[in-house]
N, CA, C and O atoms as a MOPAC input file, in Angstrom:
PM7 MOZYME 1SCF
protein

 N    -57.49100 1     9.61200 1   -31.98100 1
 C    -58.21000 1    10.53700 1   -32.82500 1
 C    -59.05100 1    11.41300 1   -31.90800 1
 O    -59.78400 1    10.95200 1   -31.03200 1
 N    -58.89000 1    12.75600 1   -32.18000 1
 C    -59.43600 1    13.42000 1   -30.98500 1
 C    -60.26400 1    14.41300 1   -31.59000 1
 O    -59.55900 1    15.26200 1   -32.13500 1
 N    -61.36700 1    14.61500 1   -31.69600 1
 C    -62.83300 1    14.97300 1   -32.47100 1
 C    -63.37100 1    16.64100 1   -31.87400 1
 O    -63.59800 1    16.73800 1   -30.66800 1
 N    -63.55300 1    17.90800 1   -32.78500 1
 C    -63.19200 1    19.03500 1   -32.67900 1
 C    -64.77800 1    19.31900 1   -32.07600 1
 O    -65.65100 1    20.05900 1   -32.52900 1
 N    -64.79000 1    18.49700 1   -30.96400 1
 C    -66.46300 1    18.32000 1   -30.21700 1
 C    -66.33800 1    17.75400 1   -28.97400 1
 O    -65.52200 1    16.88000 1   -28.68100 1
 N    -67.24300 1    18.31200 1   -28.16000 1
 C    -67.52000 1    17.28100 1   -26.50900 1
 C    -68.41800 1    16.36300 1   -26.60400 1
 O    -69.26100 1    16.72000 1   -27.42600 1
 N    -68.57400 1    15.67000 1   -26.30100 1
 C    -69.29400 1    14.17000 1   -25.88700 1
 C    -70.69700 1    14.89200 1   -25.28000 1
 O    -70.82400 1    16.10200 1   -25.09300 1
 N    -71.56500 1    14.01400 1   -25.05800 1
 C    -72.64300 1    14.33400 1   -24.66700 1
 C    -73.92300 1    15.11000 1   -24.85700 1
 O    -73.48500 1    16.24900 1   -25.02000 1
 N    -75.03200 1    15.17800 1   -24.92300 1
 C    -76.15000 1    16.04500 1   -25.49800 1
 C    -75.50300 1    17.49400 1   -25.31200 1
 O    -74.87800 1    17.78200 1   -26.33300 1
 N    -75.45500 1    18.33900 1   -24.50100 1
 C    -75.09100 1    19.35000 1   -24.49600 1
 C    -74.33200 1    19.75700 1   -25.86600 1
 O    -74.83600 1    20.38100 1   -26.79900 1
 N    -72.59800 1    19.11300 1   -25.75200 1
 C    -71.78100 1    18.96800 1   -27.01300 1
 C    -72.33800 1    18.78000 1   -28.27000 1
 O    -71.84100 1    19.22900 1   -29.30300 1
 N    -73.70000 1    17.90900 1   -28.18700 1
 C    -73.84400 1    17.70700 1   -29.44900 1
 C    -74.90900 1    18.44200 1   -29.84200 1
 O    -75.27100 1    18.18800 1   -30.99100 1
 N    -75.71100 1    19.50800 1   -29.10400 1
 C    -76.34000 1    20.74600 1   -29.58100 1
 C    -74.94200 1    21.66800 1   -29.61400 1
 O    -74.71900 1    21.92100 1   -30.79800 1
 N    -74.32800 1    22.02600 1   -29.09900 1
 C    -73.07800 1    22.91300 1   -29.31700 1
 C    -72.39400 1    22.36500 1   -30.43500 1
 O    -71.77000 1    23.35500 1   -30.81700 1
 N    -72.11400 1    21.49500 1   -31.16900 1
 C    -72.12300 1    21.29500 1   -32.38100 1
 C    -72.84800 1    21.30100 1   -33.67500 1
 O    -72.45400 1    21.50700 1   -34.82300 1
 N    -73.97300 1    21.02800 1   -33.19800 1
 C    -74.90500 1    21.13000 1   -34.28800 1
 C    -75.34400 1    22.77500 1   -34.52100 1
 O    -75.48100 1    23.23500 1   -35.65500 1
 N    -75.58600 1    23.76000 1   -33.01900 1
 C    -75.07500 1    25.36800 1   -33.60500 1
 C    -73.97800 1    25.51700 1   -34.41600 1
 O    -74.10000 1    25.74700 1   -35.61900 1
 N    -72.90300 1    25.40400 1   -33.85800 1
 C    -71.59800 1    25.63600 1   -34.58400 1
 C    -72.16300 1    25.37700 1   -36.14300 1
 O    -72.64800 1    26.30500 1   -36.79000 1
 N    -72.08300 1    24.42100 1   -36.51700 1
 C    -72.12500 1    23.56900 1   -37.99000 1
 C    -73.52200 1    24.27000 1   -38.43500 1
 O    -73.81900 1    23.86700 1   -39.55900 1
 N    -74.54300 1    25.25300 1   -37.88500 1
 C    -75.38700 1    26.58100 1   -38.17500 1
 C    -74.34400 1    27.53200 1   -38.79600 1
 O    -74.15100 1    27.94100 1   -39.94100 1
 N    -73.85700 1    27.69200 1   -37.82400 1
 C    -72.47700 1    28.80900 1   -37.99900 1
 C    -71.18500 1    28.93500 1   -39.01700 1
 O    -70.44200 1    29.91000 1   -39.13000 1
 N    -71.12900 1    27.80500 1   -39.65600 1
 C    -70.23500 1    27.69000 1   -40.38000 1
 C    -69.00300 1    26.94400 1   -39.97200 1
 O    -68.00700 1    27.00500 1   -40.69300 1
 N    -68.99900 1    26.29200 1   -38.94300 1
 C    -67.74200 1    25.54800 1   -37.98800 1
 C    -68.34000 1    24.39200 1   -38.24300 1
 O    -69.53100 1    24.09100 1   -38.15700 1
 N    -67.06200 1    23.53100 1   -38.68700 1
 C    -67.08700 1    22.19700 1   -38.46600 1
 C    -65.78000 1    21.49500 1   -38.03000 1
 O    -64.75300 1    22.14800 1   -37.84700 1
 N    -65.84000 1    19.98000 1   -37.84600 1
 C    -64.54900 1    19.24200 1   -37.68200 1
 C    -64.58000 1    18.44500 1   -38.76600 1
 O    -65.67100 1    18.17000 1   -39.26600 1
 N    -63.21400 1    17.87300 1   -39.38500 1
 C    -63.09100 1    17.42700 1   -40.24300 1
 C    -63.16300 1    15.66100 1   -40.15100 1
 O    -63.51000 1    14.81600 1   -40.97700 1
 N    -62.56600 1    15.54900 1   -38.46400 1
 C    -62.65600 1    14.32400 1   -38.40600 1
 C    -64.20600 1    13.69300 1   -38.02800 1
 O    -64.42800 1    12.53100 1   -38.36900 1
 N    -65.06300 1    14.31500 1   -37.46100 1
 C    -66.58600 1    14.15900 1   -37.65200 1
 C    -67.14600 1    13.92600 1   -39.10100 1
 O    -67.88200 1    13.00800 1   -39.46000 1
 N    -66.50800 1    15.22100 1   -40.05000 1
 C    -66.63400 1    14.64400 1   -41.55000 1
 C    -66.20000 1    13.06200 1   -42.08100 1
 O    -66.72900 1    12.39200 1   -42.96800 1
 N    -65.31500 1    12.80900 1   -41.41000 1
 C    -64.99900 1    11.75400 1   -41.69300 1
 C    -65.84500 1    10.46300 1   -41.11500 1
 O    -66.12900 1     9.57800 1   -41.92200 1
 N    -66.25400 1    10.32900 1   -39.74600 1
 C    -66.12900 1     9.28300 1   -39.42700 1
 C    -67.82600 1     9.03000 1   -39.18000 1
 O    -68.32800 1     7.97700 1   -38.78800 1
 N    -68.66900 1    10.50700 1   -39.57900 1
 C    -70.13200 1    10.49800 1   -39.61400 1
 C    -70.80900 1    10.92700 1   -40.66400 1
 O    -70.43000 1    11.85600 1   -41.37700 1
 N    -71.85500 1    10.27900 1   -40.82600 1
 C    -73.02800 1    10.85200 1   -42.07800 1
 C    -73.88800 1    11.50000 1   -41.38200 1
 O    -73.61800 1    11.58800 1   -40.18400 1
 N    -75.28500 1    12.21200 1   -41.90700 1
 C    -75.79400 1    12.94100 1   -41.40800 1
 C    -76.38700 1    12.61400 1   -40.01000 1
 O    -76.55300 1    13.45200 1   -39.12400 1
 N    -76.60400 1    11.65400 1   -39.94500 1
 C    -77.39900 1    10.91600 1   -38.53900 1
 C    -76.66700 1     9.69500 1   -37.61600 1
 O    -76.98300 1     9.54800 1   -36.43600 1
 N    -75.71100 1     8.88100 1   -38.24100 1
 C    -74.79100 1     8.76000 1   -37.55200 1
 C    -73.28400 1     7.98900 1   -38.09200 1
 O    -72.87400 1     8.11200 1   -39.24600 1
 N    -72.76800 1     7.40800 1   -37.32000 1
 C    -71.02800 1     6.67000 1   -37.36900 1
 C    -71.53500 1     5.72200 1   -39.18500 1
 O    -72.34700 1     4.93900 1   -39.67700 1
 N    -70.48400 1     6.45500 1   -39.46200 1
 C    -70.33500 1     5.65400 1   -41.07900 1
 C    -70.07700 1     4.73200 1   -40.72500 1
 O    -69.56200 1     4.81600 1   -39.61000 1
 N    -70.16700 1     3.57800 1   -41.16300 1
 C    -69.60300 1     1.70600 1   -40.89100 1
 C    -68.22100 1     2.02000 1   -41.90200 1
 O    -67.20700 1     1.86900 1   -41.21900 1
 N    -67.97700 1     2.31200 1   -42.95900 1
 C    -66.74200 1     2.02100 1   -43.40300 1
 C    -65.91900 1     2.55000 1   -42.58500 1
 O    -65.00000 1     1.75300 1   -42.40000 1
 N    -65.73200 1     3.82400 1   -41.79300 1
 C    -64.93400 1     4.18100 1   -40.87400 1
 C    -65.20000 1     3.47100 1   -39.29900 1
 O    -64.43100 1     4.02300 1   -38.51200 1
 N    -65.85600 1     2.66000 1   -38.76300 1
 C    -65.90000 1     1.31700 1   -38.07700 1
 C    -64.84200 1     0.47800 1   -38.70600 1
 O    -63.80900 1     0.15700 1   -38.11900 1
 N    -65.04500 1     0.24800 1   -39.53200 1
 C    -64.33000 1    -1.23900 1   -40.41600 1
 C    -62.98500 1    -0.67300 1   -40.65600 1
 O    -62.01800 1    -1.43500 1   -40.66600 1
 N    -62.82800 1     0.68200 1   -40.86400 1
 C    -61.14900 1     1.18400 1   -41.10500 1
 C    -60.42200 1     1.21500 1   -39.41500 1
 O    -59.26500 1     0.97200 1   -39.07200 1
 N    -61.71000 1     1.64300 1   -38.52900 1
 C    -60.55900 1     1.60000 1   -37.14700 1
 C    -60.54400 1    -0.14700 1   -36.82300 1
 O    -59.43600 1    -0.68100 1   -36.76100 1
 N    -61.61000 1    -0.87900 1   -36.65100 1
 C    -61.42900 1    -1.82400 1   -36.03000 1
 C    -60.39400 1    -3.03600 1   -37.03600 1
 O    -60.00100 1    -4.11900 1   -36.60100 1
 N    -60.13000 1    -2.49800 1   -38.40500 1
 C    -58.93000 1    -3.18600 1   -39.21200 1
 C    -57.17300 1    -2.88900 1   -38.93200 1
 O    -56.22900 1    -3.61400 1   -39.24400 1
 N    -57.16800 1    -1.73700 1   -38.32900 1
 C    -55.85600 1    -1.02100 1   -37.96500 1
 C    -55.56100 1    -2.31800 1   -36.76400 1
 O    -56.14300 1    -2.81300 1   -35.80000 1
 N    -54.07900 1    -2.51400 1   -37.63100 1
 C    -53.04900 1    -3.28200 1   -36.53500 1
 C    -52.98000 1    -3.06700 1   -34.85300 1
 O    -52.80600 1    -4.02300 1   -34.09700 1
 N    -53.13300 1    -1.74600 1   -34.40500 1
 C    -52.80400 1    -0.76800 1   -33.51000 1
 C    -54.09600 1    -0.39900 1   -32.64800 1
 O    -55.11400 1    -0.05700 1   -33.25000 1
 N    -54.07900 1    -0.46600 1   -31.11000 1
 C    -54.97300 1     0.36400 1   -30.62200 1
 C    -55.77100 1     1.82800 1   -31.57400 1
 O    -55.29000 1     2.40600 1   -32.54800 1
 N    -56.47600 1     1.97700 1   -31.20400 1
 C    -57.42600 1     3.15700 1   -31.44700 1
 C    -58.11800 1     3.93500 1   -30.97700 1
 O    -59.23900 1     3.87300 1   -31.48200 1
 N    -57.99700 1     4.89500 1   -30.01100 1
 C    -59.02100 1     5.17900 1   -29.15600 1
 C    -59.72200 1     6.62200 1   -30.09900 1
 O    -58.87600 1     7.20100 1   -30.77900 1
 N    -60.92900 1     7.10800 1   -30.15700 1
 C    -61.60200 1     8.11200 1   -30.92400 1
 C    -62.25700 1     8.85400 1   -29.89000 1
 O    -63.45800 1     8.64400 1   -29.72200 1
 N    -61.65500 1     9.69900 1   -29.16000 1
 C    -62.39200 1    10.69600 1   -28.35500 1
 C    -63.11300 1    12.09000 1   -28.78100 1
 O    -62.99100 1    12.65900 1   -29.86600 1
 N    -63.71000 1    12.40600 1   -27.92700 1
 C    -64.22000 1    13.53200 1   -28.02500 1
 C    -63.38400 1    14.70900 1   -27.07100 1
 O    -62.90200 1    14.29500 1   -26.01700 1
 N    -63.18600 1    16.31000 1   -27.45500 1
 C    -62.45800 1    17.11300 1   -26.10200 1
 C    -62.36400 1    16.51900 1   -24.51000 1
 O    -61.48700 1    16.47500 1   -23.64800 1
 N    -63.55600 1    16.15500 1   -24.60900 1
 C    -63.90900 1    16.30100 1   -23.32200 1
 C    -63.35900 1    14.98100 1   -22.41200 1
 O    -63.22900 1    14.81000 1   -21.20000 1
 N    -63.14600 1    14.28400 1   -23.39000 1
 C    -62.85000 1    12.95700 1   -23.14900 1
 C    -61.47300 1    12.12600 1   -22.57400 1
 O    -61.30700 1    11.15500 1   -21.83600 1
 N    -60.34500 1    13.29400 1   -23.52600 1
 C    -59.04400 1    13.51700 1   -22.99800 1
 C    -58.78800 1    12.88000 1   -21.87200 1
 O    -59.74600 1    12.41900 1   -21.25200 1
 N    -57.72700 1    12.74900 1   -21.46700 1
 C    -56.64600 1    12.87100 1   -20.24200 1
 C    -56.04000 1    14.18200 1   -19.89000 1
 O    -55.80700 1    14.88700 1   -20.87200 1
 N    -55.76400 1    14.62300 1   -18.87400 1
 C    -55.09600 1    15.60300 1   -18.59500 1
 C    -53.33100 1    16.07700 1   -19.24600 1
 O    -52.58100 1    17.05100 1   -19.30600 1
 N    -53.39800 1    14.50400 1   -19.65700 1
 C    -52.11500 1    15.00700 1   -20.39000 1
 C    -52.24800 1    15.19700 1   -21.94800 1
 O    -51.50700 1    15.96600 1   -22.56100 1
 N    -53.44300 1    14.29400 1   -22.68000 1
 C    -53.40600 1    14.36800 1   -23.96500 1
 C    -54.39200 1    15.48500 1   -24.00600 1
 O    -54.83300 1    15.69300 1   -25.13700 1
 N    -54.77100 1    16.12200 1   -23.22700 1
 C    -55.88900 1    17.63200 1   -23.84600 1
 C    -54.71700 1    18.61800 1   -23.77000 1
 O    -54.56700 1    19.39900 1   -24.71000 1
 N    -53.70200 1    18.65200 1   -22.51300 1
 C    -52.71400 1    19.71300 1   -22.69200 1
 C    -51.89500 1    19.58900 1   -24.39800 1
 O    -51.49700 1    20.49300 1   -25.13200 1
 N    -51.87600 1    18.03100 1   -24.59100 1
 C    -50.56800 1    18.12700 1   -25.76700 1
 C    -51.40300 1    18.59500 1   -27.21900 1
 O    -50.88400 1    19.12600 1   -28.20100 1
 N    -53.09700 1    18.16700 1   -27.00700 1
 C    -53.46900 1    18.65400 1   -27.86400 1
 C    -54.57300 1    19.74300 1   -28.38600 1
 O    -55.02100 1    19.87900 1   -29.52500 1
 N    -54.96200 1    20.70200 1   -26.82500 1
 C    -55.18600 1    22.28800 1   -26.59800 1
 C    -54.88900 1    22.93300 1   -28.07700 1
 O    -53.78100 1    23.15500 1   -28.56700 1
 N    -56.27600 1    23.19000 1   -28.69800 1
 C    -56.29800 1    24.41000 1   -30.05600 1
 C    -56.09100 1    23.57900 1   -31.24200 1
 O    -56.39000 1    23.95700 1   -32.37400 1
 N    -55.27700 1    21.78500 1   -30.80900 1
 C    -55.36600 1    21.53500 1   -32.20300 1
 C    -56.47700 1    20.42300 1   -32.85900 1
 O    -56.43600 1    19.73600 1   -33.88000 1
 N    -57.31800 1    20.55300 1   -31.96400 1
 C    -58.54400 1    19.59700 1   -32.82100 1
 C    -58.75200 1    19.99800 1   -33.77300 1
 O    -58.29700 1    21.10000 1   -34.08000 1
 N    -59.55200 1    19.24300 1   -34.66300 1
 C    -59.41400 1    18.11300 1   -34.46000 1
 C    -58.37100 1    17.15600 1   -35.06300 1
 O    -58.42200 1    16.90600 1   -36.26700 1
 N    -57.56500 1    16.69000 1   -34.38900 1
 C    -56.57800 1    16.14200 1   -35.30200 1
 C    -56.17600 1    14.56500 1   -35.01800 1
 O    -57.00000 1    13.96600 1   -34.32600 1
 N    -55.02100 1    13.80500 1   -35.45700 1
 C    -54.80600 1    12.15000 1   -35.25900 1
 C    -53.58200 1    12.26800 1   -34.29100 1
 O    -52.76100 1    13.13800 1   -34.58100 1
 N    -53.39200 1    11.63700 1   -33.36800 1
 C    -51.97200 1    11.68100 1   -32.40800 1
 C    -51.58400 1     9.97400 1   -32.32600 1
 O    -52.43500 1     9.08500 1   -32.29000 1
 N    -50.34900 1     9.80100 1   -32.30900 1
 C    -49.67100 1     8.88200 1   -32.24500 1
 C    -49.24000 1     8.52900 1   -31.05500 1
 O    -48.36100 1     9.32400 1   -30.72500 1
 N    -49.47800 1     7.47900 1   -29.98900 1
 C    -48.96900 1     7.31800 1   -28.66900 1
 C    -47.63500 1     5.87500 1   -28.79400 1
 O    -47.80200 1     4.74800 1   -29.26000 1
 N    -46.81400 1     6.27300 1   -28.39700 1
 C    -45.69700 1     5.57200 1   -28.44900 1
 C    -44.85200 1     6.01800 1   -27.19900 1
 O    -44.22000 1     7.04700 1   -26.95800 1
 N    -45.15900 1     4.43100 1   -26.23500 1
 C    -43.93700 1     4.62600 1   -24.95400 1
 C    -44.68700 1     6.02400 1   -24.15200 1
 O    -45.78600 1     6.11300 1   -23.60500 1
 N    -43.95700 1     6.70000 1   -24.27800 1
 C    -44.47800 1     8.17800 1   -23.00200 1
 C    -44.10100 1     9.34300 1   -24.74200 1
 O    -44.39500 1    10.53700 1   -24.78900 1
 N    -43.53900 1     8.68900 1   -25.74000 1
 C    -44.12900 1    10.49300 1   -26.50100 1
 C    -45.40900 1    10.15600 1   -27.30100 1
 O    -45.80100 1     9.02300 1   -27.58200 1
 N    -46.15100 1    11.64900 1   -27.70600 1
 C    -47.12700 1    12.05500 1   -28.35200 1
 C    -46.63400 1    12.60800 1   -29.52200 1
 O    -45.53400 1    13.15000 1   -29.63400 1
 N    -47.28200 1    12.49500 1   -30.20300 1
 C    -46.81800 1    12.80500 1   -31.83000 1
 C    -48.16000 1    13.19400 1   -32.51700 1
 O    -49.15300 1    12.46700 1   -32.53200 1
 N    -48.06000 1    14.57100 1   -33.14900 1
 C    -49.23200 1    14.91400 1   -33.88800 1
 C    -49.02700 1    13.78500 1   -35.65900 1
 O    -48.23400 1    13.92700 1   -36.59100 1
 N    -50.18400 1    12.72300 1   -35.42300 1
 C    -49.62600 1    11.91200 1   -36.74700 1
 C    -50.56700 1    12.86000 1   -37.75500 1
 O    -50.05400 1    13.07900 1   -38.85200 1
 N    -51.79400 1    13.41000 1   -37.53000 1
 C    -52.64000 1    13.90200 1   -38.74400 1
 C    -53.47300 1    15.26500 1   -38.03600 1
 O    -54.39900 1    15.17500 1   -37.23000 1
 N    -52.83200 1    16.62300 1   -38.61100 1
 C    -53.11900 1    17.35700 1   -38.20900 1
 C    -54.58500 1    17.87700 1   -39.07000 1
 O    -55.06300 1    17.50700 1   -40.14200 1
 N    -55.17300 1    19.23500 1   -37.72500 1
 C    -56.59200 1    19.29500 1   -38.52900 1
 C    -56.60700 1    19.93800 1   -40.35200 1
 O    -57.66000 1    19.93000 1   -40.99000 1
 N    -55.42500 1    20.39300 1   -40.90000 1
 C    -55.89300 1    20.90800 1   -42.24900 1
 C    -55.27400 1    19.21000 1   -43.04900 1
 O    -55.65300 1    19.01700 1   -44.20400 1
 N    -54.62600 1    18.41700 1   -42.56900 1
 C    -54.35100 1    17.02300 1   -43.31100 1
 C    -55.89600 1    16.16700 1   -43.39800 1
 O    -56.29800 1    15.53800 1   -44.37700 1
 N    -56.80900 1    16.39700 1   -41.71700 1
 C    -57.80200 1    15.82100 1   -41.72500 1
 C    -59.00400 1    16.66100 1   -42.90200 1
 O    -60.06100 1    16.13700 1   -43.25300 1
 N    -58.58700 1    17.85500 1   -43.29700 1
 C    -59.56900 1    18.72600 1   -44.10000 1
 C    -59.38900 1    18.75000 1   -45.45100 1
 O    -60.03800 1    19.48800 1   -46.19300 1
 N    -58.33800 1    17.79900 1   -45.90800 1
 C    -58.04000 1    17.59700 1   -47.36900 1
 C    -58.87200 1    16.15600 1   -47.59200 1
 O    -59.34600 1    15.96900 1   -48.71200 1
 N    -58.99500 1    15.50100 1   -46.92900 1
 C    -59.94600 1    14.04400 1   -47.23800 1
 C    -60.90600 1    14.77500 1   -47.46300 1
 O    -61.56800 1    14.00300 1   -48.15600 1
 N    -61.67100 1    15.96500 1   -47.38600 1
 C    -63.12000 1    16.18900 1   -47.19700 1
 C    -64.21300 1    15.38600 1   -47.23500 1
 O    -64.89300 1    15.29400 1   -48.25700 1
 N    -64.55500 1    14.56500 1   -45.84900 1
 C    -65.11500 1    13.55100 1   -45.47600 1
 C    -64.78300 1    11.87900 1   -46.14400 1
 O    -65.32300 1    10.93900 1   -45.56100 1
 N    -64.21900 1    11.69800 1   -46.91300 1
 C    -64.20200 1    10.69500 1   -47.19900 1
 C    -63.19100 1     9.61700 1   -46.85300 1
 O    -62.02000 1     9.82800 1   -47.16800 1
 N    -63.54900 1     8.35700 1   -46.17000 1
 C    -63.49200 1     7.59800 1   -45.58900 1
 C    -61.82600 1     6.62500 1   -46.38400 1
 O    -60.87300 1     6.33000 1   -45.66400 1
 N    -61.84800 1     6.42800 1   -47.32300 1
 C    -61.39300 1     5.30200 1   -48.25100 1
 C    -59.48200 1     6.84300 1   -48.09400 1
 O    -58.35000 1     6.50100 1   -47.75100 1
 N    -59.89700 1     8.19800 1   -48.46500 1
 C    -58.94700 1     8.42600 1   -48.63200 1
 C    -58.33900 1     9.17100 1   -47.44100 1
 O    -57.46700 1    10.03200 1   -47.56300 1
 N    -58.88900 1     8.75600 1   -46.23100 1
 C    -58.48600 1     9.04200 1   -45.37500 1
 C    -57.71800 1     8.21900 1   -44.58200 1
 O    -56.81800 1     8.28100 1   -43.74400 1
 N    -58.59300 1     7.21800 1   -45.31500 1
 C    -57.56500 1     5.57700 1   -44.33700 1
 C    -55.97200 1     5.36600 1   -45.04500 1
 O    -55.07700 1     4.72300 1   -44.49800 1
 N    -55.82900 1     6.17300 1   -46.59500 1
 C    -54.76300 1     6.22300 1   -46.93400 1
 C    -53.68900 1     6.77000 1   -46.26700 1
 O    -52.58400 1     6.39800 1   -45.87200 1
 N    -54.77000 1     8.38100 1   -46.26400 1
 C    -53.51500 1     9.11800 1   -45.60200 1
 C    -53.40600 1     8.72500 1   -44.24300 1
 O    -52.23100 1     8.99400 1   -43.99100 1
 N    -53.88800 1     8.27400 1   -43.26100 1
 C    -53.30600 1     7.41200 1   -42.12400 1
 C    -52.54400 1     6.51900 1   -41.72400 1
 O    -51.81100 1     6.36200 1   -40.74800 1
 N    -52.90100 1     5.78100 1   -42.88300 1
 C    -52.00200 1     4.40000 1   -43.23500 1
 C    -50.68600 1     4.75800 1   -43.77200 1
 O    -49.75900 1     3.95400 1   -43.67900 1
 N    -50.53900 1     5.85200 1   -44.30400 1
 C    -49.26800 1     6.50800 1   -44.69400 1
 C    -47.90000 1     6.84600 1   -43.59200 1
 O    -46.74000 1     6.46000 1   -43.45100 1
 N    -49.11900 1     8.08600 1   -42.75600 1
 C    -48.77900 1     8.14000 1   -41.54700 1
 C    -48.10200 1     7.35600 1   -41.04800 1
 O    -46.87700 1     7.40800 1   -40.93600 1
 N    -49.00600 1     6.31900 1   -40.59300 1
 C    -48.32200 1     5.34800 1   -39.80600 1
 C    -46.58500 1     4.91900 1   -40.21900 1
 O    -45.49400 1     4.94200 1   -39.65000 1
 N    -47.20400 1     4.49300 1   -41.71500 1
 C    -45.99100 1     3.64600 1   -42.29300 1
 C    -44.50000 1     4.73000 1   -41.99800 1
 O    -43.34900 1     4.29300 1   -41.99300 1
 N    -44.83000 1     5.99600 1   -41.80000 1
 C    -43.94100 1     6.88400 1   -41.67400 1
 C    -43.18500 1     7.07500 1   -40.16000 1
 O    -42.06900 1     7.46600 1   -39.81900 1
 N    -43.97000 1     6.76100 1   -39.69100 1
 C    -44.05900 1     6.49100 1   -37.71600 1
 C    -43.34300 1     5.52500 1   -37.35200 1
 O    -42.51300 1     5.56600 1   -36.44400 1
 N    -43.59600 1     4.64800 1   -37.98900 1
 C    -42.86800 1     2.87900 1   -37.64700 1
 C    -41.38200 1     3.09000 1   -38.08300 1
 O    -40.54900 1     2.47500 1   -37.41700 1
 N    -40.87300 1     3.97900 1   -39.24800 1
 C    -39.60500 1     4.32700 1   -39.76100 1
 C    -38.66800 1     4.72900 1   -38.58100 1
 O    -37.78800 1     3.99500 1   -38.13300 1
 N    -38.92100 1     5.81000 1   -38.19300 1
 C    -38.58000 1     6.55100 1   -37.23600 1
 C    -37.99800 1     5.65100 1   -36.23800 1
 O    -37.57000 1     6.10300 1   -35.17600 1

């Protein structure tokens, strides 16, 4: 999960302008309340079968910022050596913040991933 923000004080005044401005990320909607990390979205990653890692831009690898350059914030699927966009940012902007129906549409995802 790769978060439409950089890590660190800096990032997180450069976000908190932005979100002045009218810019936000959807997966921040999701996984924060006003002050900080929702626990039900704790309890939805640390319940997933599957690794999880939740970065910030900045946080990347050199290979997962190239594969995912312009599309934060969105969900990627790592399997073997491919990348797979599993939840892109207007899929993450239909939950509008909420936690319960976001773990659906992930869990969907997935179930769709494992097919393949």
């Amino acid at each position: 999960m790769i978060y439409d923000a950089d890590s660190g004080i800096s990032g997180e005044l450069r976000y908190v302008l932005g979100t002045i401005r009218g810019n936000h990320c959807a997966l921040c909607d999701i996984s924060h309340g006003k002050l900080r990390k929702k626990s039900e979205f704790e309890e939805l990653t640390c319940s997933l079968e599957i690794p999880v890692d939740v970065l910030h831009r900045n946080e990347q690898s050199p290979e997962l910022a190239a594969f995912t350059a312009g599309l934060q914030p969105l969900v990627v699927a790592h399997r073997q050596e491919d990348l797979k966009v599993l939840l892109s940012a207007a899929d993450l902007d239909q939950v509008d913040g909420d936690v319960d129906a976001f773990a659906q549409l992930l869990k969907s995802a997935l179930a769709e991933t494992e097919q393949v």
